[in-house]
N, C-alpha and C positions, 0 to 999 in steps of 0.2 A: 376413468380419465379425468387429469384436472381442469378446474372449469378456469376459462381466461382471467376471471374476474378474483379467484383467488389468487392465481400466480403474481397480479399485478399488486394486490395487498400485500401479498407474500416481501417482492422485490422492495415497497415502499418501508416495509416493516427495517429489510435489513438494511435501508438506508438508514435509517431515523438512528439502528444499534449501532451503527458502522462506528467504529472513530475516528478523530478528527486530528488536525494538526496542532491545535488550539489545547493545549497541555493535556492530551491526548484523551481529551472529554469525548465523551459520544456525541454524535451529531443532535439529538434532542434536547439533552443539555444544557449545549452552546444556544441551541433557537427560545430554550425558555430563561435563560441567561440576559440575552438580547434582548425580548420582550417585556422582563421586568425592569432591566435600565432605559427603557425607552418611556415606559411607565411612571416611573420616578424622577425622571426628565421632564415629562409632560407636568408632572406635579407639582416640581419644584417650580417649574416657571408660571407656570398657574398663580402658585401663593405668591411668588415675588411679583409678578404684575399686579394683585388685588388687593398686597402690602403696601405698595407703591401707591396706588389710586386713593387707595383709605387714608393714608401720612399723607397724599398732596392735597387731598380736597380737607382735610382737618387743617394743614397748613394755609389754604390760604384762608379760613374760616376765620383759624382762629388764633394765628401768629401776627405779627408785626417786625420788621425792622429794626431796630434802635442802635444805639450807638456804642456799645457792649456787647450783640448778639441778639437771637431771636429769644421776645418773650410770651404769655399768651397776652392775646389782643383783647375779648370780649369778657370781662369776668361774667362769672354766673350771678345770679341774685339771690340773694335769701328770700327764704319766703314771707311776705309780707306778714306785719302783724296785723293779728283778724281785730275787726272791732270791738270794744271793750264797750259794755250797757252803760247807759250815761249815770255820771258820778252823783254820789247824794250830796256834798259837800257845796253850798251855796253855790251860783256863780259869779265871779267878778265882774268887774267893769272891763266891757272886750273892746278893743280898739279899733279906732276909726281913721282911715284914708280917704283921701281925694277930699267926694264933697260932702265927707260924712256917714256915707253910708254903710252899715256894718257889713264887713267882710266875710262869710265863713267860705272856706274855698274849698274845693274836691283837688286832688293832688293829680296835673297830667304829666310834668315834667318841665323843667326848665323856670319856669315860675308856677305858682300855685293860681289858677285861676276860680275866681269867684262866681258861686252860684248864682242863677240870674232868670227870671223867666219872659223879663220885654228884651224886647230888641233893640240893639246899639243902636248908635245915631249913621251906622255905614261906614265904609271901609275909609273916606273921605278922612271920618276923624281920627279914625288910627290912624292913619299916613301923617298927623299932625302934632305926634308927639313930643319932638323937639329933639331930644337928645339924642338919637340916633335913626339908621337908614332903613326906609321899607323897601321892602325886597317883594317885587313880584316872584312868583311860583313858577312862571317860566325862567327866569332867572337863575330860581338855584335847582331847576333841575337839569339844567343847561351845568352849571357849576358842580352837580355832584353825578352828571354820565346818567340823565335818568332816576338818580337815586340806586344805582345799582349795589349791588352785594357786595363788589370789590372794592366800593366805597364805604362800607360798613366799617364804625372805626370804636362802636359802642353800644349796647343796647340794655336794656333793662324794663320793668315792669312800668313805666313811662312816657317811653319814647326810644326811636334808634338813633343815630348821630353819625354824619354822612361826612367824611372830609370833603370840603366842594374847593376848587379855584375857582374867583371873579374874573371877571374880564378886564379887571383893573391887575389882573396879578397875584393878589393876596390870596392865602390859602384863611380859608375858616372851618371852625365847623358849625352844622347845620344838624340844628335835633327838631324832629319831627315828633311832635307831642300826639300821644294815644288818647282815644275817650273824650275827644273834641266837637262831637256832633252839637249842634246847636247851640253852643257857647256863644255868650251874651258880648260883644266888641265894647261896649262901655266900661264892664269889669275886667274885659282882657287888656286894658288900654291902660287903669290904674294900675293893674297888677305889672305889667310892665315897667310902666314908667318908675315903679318905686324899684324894681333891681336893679334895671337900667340905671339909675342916678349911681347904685353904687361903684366905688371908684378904688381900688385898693391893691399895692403891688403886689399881693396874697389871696387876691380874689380874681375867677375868670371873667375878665369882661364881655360883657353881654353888649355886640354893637350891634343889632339891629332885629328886625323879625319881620314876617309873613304871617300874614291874615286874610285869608282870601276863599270865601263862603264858609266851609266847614273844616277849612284848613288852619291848622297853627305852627308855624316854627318860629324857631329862635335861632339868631346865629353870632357863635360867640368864636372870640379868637382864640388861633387853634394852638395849643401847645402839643410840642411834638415828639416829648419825651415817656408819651408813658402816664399811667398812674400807680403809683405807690402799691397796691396790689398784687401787681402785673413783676413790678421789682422783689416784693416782702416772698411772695409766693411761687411766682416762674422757674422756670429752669436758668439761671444763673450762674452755675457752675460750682466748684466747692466752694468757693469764696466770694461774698457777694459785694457786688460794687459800694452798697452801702454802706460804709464803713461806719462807725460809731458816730463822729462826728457830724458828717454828712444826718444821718437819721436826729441828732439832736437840732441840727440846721432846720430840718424838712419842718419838725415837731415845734419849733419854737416859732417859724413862720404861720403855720399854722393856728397856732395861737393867737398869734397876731392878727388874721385877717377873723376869727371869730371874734375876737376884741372889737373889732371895730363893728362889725354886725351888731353887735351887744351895746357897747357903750360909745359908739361914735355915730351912731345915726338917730334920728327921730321922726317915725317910731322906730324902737329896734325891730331885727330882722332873728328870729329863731331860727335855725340852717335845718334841722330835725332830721337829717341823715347824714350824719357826718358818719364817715366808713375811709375806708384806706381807697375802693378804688372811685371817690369823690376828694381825692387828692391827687392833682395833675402836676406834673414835673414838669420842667424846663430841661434845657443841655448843662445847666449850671447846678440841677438838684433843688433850685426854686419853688417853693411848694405852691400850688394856686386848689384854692379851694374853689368846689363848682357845682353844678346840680342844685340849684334852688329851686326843683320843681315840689318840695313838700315845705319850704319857707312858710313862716306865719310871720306875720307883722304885733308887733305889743305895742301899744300906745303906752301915756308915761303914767297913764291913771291907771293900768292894769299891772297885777303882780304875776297873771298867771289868765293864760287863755283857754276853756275844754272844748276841745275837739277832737276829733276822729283821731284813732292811734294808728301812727302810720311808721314805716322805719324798716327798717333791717333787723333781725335776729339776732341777740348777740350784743347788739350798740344801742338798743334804747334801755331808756332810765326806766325802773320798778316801778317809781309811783305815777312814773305817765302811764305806762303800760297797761299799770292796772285801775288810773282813774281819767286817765284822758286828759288830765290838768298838765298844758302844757307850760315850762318859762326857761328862758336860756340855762339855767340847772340841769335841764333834759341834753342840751348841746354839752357841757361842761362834765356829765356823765361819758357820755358818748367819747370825745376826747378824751378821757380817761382810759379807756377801752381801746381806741385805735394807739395811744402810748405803751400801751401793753404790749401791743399786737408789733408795733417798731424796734420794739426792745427785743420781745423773746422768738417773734417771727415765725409766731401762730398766728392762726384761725380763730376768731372769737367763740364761733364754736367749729369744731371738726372732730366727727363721728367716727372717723379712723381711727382712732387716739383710743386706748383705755377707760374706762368707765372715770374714771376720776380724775381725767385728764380734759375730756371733750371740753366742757366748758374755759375758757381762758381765765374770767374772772374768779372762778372756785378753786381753780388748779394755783391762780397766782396768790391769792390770799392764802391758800395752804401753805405754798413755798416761804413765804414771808413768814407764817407765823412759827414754821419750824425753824426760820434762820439760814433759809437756804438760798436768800438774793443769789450769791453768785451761780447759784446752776440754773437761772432760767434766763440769760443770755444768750442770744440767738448764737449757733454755733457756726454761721457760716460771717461770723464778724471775726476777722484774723487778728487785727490791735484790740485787748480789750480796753476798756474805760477804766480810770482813777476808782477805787472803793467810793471817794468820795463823792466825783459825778457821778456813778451808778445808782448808790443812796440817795442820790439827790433826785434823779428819776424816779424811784421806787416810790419814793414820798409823795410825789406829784401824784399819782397814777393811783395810790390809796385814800390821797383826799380829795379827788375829782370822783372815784366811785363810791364816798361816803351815802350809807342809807338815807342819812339825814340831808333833804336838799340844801336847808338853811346851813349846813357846814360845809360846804363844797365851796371853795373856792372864785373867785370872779377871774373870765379869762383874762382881765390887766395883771391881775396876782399871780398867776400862772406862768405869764411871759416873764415876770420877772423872780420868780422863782427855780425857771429853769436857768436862764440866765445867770443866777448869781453865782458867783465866786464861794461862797460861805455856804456851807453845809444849813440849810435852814431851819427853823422850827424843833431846836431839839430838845427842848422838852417837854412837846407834843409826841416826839419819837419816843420818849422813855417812860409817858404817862401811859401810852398806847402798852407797851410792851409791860 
């Protein structure tokens, strides 16, 4: 006899073979049919919700707003350069501020502050510096939400940099200096007051700062276009806002405000990290140079200052690098470097690239020396430049990265070399070739 428990398998069985209405599939079929699109359903939405989360928490990281489109907000840093063993080469006469006393500073950000081991005269005397406002700590963290992440508008090996509103309205920004434990208020006070003095429509003004126990900021006025960067490098679209023009505008300002660091102040001011994203825009394409947190001071008796090798990958000078001797020729290098990077819109160095490509400065002197100026123009510039302003760029950009520091150029000569009308120095061009 059959037993129940087979018949009922039995029946189940010729369910499952039965067919269906469903293009006349069998009933099992259609059920494992169903279960894999319900699978692949679940999956798809899976990845598009963890697609989603991953693009919004990167967006607001590390996007910004601007007036073009969205670009990245926080560039990344190169890796610092390591210390160099101190140089055999004598040393000069190193320069003196305030009341004399020699400066050598460790780099926190914002201005360089000076080694010190007594203790300032109290918070009383900074508050008394003159040219600009002390800012209580409750103040700007009242002004930047906390110091919150959403307020993040910079960061690097230094310090981060917080957009804040006052109370008075004005928006600034506020960089919180790193590596600030027991810093001496008497040397943070000079240090101050010598960037602070400076004044320049190509330099970011520094109005005020916070010092309060083992706290340091700076808070400087906030430009809200961007930095150079963020534009050379971002997602742009095929054609980048930067037209030729415009990039020679950026570049020549730029000069300018190193000019005046250099040969408008006493002592002068070496900037020691000039980079593209230490060049801050306006809405007008204005260039403002900023980040004096690795600035050294030269008195008029020194030709050249040794100290720590500090900088970016890519934009410092060979003989700093490798002797620590530093003098505005290290700056004038470096601006050689970031002109390159304007023009062809690379990466000073980028590892993505071909082996004989990575470095900017080896890739651009090859193309020069084969005759091939016109193919390393950035190709997202839709108008090109005259042969003859191109040439005239290219020239600049080879005698600012000369081996030789003594032939490099002074940045007054440079602003008026890009400037000029006339094809310059050409029979420096033909002695070269």
């Amino acid at each position: 006899m059959p037993v129940g428990g087979d018949s009922a398998d039995t029946s189940l069985t010729h369910k499952l073979t039965s067919k269906t209405q469903l293009l006349n599939l069998k009933l099992y079929v259609v059920i494992v049919i169903l279960l894999v699109c319900v699978f692949a359903a679940f999956l798809i939405v899976f990845l598009c919700v963890r697609t989603h989360r991953i693009s919004r928490r990167r967006k607001n990281r590390m996007r910004v707003k601007h007036s073009s489109g969205s670009i990245p907000l926080v560039s990344k840093e190169i890796a610092e350069i390591k210390e160099a063993p101190d140089p055999s080469p004598p040393r000069a006469a190193e320069g003196k501020i305030g009341n004399g006393k020699l400066v050598e500073a460790q780099a926190t950000g914002g201005v360089e502050q000076a080694k010190g081991n007594g203790k300032g005269s109290g918070e009383s005397d900074v508050q008394n510096i003159g040219w600009g406002r002390w800012y209580s700590l409750e103040e700007l963290e009242i002004a930047t939400r906390g110091f919150s992440q959403e307020n993040v508008i910079g960061e690097g090996g230094y310090g981060v940099v917080y957009r804040g509103a006052l109370q008075d309205g004005s928006v600034v920004a506020v960089k919180n200096l790193l590596n600030n434990k027991g810093q001496a208020q008497t040397e943070f006070k000079v240090e101050v007051e010598a960037i602070g003095k400076v004044k320049h429509k190509n330099l970011v003004g520094l109005i005020g700062y916070c010092a309060e126990g083992a706290q340091r900021m700076l808070v400087y006025e906030y430009i809200d276009n961007g930095n150079l960067e963020q534009w050379l490098h971002g997602d742009v679209g095929p054609i980048s806002p930067l037209t030729w023009d415009i990039r020679m505008r950026i570049a020549v300002g730029t000069a300018k405000g190193l000019a005046y660091l250099h040969e408008g102040l006493e002592p002068k001011v070496v900037h020691r990290d000039i980079k593209s994203s230490n060049i801050l825009l306006d809405r007008k394409w204005n260039p403002r140079v900023s980040d004096f947190g690795l600035a050294k001071l030269l008195g008029p008796e020194s030709s050249y200052v040794t100290t720590r090798v500090m900088g970016t990958f890519g934009y410092v000078s060979p003989e700093y690098a490798s002797t620590g001797m530093l003098n505005e020729g290290s700056d004038v290098y470096s601006f050689g470097v970031l002109l390159m990077e304007i023009i062809t819109g690379r990466s000073p160095i980028d590892y993505s690239r071909p082996a004989g490509e990575m470095n900017l400065v080896d890739w651009f002197k090859g193309m020069i020396s084969s005759r091939r100026g016109e193919e390393i123009l950035d190709p997202l510039i839709k108008v090109q430049p005259s042969p003859r302003a191109l040439k005239r760029a290219l020239l600049v950009c080879l005698r600012c990265i000369d081996l030789d520091v003594n032939k490099r150029p002074k940045m007054g000569q440079i602003v008026h070399m890009l400037e000029a009308e006339d094809f310059p120095f050409r029979s420096e061009t033909r002695s070269a070739r």
